[in-house]
N, C-alpha and C positions, 0 to 999 in steps of 0.2 A: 428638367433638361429642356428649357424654353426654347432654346435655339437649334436645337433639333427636334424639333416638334414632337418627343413623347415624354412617357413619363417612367421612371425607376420607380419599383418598390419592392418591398420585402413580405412575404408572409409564413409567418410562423407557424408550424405545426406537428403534431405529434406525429415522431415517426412508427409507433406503435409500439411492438414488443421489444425492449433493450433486453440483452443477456449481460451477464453482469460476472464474471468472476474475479473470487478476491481471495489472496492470501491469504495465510495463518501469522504474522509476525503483530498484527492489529485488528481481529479478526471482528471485533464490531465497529469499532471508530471505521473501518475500511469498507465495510460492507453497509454502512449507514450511508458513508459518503458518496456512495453512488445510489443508492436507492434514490434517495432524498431528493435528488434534480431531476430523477428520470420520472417519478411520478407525480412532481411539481409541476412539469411540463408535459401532462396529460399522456404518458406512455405506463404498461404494463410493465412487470419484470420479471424476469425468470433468471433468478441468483442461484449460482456454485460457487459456494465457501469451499474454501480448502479442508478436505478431508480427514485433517490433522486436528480443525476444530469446528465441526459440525454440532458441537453439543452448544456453542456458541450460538451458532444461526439461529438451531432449534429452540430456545429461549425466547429469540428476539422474536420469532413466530408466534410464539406464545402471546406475548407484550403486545403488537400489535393487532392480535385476535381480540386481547382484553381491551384494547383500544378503537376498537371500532372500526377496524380496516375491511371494506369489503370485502370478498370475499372473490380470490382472482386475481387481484392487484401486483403485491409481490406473492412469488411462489419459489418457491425454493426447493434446487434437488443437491441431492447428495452422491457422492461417490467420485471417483479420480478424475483427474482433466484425460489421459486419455479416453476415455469412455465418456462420461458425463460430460466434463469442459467439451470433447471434441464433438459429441452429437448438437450441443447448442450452439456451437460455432460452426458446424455444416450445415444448420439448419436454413433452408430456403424463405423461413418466414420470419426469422428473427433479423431483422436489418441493421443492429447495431449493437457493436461487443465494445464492453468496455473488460479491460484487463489488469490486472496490476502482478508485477511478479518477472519473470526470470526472462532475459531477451532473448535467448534461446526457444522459448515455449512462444512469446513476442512471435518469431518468424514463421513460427508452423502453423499459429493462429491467423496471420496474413496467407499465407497460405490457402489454409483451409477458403477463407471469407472471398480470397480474389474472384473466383466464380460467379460470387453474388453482387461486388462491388457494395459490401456492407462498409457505414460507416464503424469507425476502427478508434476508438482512445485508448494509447498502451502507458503506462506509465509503468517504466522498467528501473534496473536497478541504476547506481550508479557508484562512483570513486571519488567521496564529496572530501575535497579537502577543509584543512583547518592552515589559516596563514600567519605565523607569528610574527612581528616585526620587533625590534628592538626599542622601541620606545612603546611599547604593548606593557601594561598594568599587568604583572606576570600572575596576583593572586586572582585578580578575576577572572585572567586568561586559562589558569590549568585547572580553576574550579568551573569554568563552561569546555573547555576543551575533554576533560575526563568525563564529566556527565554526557557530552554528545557523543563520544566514543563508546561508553558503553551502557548507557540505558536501555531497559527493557533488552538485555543482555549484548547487546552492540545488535540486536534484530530489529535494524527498524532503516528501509530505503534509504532514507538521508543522514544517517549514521558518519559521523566524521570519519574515516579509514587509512586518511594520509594526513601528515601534519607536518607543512615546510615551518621550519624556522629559520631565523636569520641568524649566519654563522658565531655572532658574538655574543651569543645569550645561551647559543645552543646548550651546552656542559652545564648553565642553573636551570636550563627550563627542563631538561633531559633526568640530572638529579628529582627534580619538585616533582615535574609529571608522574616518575616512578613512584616518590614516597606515598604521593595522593593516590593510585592507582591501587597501592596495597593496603589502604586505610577501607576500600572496598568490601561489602562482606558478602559472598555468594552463599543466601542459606535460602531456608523458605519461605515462599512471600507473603503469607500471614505474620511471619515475624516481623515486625517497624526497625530493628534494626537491619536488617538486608537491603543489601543493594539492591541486589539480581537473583532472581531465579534461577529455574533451570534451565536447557535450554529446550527445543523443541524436538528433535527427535536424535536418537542417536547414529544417524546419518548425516545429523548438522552439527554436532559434536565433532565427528571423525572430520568433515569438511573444513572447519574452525581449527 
């Protein structure tokens, strides 16, 4: 900035301990994806997996024990976000929550952090549609619109949930979507013929 005689610059630094919690609908691919930057870029972690699937985490502790991770690095506790989630999100010395999961728990984790003015990345649910138009390739359309709908049991944040179509197709694409929809096989997931598992607890059953 020549012409005002000083200079802008940036410097990057670890902002130390990240807390990390993550749902159960992807419980490693989710809890990888945040470890991975946070210790890339020279910070600690202290990870709460969802409750639901902590046999999950305790694995990947394993893996990276075998793996050569020092010791301290990520650490990982267990037990429910009121308790466990809310002690590492009140904490005074963890300066940065990353979240993934229900915008309702979203606000109380703000909440809790406002005190500390901790950095905050929430990535919540959402109402992702699918849009069909009338000149849309209807067989590639209801074989990616049925798998986005419900892979990994329709449990997964970006899950399709609404599906506009345009009025002139609707009565083929409405028939095709149903026929494809029942060709579906919900059994056990060692089986290769199933779609979908179970789901995950019988409280997401009755919600569903």
């Amino acid at each position: 900035m020549d012409h005002m005689g000083c200079m802008n610059y940036t410097v990057r630094s670890p902002v130390g301990v990240a807390g990390l919690i993550s749902p159960w609908n992807l419980p490693l691919y989710l809890l990888t994806w945040k470890i991975a930057p946070a210790i890339a870029t020279g910070n600690t972690v202290v990870a709460k997996p969802s409750e639901m699937t902590s046999v999950t985490a305790w694995m990947m502790c394993k893996l990276l024990e075998e793996a050569g991770m020092p010791p301290g690095v990520v650490n990982i506790v267990f037990g429910t976000g009121p308790r466990a989630g809310d002690a590492l999100v009140s904490h005074p010395e963890v300066p940065l929550i990353s979240f993934t999961g229900s915008t309702g728990t979203a606000r109380l984790i703000t909440e809790r952090s406002a005190p500390y003015c901790k950095k905050l990345s929430l990535e919540l649910g959402g109402k992702n549609p699918a849009i069909i138009f009338q000149d849309a390739n209807l067989e590639e359309c209801i074989a990616t619109t049925v798998r986005s709908s419900f892979s990994n049991q329709g449990e997964i944040c970006v899950s399709t949930s609404r599906i506009f179509v345009e009025r002139s197709i609707y009565p083929e694409f409405l028939q095709r979507f149903v026929e494809a929809v029942q060709k579906w096989k919900t059994g056990v997931p060692t089986d290769t013929s199933s779609n979908n598992g179970a789901l995950i607890s019988k409280e997401h059953l009755e919600k569903v």
